[in-house]
ROVOBA-429597 format. One record per residue (C-alpha): residue in three letters; x negated, y negated, z. Coordinates in pm, 1 decimal, decimal comma. Each point is the difference from the previous one (the first is absolute). Layout:
BEGIN
code=Ala | east=X | north=Y | up=Z
...
//
This chain:
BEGIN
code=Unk | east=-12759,8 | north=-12629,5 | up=10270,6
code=Unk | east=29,6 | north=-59,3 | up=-405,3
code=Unk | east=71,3 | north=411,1 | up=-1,6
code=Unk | east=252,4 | north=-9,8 | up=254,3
code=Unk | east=176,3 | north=-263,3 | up=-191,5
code=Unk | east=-14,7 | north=186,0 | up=-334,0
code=Unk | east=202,7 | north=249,6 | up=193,8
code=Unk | east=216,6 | north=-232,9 | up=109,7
code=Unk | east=83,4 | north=-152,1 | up=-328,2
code=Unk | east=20,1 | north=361,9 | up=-113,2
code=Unk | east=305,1 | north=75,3 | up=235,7
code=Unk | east=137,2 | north=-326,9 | up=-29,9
code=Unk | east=-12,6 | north=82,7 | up=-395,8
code=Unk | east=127,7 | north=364,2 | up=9,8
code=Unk | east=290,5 | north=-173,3 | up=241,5
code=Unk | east=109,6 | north=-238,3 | up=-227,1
code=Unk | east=23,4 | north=269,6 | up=-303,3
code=Unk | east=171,9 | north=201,5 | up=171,4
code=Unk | east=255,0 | north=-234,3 | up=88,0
code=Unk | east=13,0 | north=-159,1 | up=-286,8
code=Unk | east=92,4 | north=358,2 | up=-185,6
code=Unk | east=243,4 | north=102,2 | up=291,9
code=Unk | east=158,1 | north=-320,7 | up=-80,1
code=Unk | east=48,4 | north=56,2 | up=-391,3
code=Unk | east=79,1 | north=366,1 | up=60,3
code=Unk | east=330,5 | north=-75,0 | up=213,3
code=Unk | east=81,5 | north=-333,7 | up=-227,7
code=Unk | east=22,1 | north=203,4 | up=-302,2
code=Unk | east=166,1 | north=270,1 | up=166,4
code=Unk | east=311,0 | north=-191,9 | up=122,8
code=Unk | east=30,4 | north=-306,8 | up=-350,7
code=Unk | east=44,1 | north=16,0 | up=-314,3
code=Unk | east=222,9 | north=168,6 | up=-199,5
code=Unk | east=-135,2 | north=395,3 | up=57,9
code=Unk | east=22,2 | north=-8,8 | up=358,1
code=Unk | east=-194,4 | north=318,7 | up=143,9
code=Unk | east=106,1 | north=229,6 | up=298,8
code=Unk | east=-191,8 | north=301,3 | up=105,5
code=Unk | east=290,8 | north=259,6 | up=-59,7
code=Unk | east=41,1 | north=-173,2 | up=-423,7
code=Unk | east=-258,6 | north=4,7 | up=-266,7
code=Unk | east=167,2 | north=-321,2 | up=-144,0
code=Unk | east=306,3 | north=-240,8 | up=53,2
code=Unk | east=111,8 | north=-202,0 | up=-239,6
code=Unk | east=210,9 | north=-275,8 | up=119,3
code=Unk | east=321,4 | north=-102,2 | up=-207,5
code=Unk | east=12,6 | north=-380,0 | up=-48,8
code=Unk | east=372,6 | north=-111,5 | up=117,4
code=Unk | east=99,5 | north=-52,2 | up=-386,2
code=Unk | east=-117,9 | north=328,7 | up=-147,6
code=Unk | east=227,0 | north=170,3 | up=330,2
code=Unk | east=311,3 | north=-172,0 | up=-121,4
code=Unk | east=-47,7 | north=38,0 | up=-378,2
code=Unk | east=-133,3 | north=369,2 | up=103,4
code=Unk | east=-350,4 | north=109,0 | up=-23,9
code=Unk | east=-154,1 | north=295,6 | up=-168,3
code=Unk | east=-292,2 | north=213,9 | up=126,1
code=Unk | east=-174,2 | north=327,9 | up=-94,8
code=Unk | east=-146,5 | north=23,5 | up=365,7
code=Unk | east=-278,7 | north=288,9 | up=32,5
code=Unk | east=88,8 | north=236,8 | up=316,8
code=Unk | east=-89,8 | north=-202,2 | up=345,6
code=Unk | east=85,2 | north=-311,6 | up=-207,3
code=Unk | east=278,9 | north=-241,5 | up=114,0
code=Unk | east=151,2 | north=-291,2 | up=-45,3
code=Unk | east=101,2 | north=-316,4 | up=237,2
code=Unk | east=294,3 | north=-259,7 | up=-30,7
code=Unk | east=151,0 | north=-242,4 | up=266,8
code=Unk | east=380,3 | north=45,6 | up=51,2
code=Unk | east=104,0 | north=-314,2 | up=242,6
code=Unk | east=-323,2 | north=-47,6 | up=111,4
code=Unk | east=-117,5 | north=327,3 | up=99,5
code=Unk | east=-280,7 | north=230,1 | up=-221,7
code=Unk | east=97,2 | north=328,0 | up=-101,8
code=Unk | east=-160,9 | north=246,8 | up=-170,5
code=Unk | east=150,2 | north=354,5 | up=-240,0
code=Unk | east=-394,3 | north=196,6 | up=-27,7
code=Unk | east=-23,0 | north=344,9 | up=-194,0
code=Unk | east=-98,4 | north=322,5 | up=180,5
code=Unk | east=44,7 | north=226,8 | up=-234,7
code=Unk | east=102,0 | north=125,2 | up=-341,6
code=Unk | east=116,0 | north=301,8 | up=-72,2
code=Unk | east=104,0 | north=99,3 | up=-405,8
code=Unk | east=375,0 | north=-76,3 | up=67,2
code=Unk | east=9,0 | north=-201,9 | up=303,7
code=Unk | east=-242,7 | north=-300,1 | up=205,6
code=Unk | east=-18,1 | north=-42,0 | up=366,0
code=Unk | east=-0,7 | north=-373,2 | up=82,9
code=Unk | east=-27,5 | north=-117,9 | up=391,2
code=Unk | east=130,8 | north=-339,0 | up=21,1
code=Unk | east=11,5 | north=-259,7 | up=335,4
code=Unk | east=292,4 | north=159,6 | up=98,2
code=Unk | east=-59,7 | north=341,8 | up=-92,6
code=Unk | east=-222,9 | north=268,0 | up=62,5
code=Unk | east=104,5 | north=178,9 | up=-301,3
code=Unk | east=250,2 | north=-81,7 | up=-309,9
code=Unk | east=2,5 | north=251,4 | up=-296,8
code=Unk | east=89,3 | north=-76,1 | up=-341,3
code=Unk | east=36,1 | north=209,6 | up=-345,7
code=Unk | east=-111,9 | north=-166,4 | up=-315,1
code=Unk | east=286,8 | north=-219,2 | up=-91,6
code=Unk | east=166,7 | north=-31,7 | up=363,9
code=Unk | east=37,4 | north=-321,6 | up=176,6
code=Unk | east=12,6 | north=-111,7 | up=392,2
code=Unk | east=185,6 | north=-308,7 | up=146,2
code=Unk | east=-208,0 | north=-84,1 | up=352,6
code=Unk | east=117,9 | north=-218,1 | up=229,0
code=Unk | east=-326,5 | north=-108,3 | up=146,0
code=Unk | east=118,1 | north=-263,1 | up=255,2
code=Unk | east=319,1 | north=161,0 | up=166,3
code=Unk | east=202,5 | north=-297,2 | up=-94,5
code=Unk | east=285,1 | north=214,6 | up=-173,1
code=Unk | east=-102,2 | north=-64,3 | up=-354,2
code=Unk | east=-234,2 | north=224,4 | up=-229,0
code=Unk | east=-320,4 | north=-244,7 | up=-127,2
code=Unk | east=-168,8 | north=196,6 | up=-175,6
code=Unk | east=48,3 | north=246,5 | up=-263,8
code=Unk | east=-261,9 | north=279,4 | up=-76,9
code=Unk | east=5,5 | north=157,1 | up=-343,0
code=Unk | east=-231,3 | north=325,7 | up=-62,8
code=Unk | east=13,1 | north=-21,1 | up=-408,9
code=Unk | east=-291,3 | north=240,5 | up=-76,7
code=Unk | east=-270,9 | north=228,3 | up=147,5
code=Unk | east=-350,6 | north=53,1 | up=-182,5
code=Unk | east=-235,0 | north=135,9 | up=153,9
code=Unk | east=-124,4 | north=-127,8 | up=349,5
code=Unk | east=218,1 | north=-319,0 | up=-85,0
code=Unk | east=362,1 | north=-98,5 | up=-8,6
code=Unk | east=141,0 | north=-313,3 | up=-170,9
code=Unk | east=270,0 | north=-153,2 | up=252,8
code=Unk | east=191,1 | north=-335,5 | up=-39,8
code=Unk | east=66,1 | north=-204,0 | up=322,7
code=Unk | east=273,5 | north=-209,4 | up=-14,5
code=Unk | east=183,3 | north=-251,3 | up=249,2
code=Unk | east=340,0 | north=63,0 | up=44,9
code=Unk | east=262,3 | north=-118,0 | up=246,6
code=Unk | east=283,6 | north=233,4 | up=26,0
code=Unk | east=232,7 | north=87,6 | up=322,9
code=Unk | east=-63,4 | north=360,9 | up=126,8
code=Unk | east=314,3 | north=159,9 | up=34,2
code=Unk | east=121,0 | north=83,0 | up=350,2
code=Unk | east=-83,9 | north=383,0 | up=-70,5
code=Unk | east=-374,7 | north=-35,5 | up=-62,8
code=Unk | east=-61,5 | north=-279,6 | up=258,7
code=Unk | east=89,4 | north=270,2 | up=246,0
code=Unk | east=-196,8 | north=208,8 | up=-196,1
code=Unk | east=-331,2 | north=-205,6 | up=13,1
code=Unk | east=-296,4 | north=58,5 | up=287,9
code=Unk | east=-84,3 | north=-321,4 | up=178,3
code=Unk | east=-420,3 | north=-2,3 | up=8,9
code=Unk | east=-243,8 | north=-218,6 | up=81,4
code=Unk | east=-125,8 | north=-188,6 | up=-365,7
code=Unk | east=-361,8 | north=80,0 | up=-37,8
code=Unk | east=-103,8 | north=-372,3 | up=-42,4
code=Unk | east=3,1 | north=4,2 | up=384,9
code=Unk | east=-208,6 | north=312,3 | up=12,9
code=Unk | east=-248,3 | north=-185,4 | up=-272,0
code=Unk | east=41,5 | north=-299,4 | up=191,0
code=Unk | east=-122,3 | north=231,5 | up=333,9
code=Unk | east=-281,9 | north=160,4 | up=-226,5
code=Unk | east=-131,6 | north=-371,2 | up=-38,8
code=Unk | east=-19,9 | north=-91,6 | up=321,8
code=Unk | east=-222,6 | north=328,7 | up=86,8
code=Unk | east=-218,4 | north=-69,3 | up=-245,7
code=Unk | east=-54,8 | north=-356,0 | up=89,5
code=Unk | east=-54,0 | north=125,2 | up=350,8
code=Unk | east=-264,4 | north=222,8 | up=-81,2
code=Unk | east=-159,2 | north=-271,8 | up=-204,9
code=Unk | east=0,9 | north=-211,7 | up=275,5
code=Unk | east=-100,7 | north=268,2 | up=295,1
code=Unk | east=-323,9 | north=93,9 | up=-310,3
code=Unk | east=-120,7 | north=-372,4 | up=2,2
code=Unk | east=18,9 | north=-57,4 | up=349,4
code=Unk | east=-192,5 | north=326,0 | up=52,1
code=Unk | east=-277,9 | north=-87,9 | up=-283,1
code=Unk | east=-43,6 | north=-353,6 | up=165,6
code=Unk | east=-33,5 | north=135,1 | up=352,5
code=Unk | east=-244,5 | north=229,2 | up=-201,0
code=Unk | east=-179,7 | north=-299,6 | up=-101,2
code=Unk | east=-4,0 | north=-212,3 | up=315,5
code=Unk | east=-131,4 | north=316,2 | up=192,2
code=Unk | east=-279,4 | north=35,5 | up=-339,9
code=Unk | east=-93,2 | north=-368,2 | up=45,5
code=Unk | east=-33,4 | north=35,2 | up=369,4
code=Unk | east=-214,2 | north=274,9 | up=10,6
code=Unk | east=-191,7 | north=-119,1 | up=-287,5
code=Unk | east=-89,5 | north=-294,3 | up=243,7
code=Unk | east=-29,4 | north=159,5 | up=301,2
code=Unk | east=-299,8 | north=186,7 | up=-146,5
code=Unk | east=-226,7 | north=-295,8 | up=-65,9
//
């Protein structure tokens, strides 16, 4: 019987590290300020003050940044860099290129007004030093036809969440039927 037990406390210890480390694994993924996502090696998120005074990275290719505009989180991430241009994927686009020097006005939350300002100043290497600034400027009536309506990809993050919180919860029910079928058996054979 004292064996039996030992095992018991065994699973019952192995459980509770396990969850305990699931836990902390998906709390630091989704707080702080670097918020992690499978697809980015980094995000650093832009603190409502530094957006409107305009914030200054050198972000490292599948780096990106975060800010809120009315609420929402949006993100501008590097793909690539190139010697005279960088590939940046933002929430509302798959892919925005830049030259050293050039400049984007986004419109992340199809209000009519621009929000955000992207500045590509330089390119060195596998980096490229961009400003992000908050602006609020009317889009003229000949780009807003011009602009693609798209799902923001806070909603797909939002999605990505919820299927990994799923599949947390589905793996812990599994490992504790695991352990109630253990613990039977365990006294089944006395």
């Amino acid at each position: 019987m004292g064996e039996e037990n030992s095992h018991i406390n065994s699973f019952i210890l192995a459980f509770i590290i396990i969850l305990l480390f699931l836990i902390a694994f998906f709390s630091f993924k989704i707080s702080g300020n670097i918020i992690s996502n499978e697809r980015w090696k980094f995000t650093q998120k832009i603190t409502t003050e530094n957006f409107a005074a305009g914030y200054e990275k050198v972000l490292d290719v599948d780096g990106r940044v975060s800010f809120d505009v009315d609420g929402e989180t949006y993100f501008i991430g590097l793909r690539e860099v190139n010697r005279t241009f960088a590939s940046f994927e933002t929430s509302i686009e798959k892919e925005l290129i830049l030259n050293a020097g050039e400049s984007k006005k986004i419109n992340f939350n199809s209000d009519g007004f621009y929000d955000t300002e992207l500045i590509l100043d330089y390119i060195g290497g596998n980096k490229a030093n961009i400003r992000v600034i908050k602006v609020s400027e009317q889009i003229s009536d000949n780009e807003l036809v011009n602009e693609v309506e798209s799902e923001p990809k806070t909603e797909q993050e939002k999605k990505s969440f919820d299927k990994n919180f799923w599949i947390l919860l589905v793996l812990i029910i599994l490992f504790v039927l695991f352990m109630k079928f253990y613990i039977k058996r365990s006294f089944n054979r006395k």
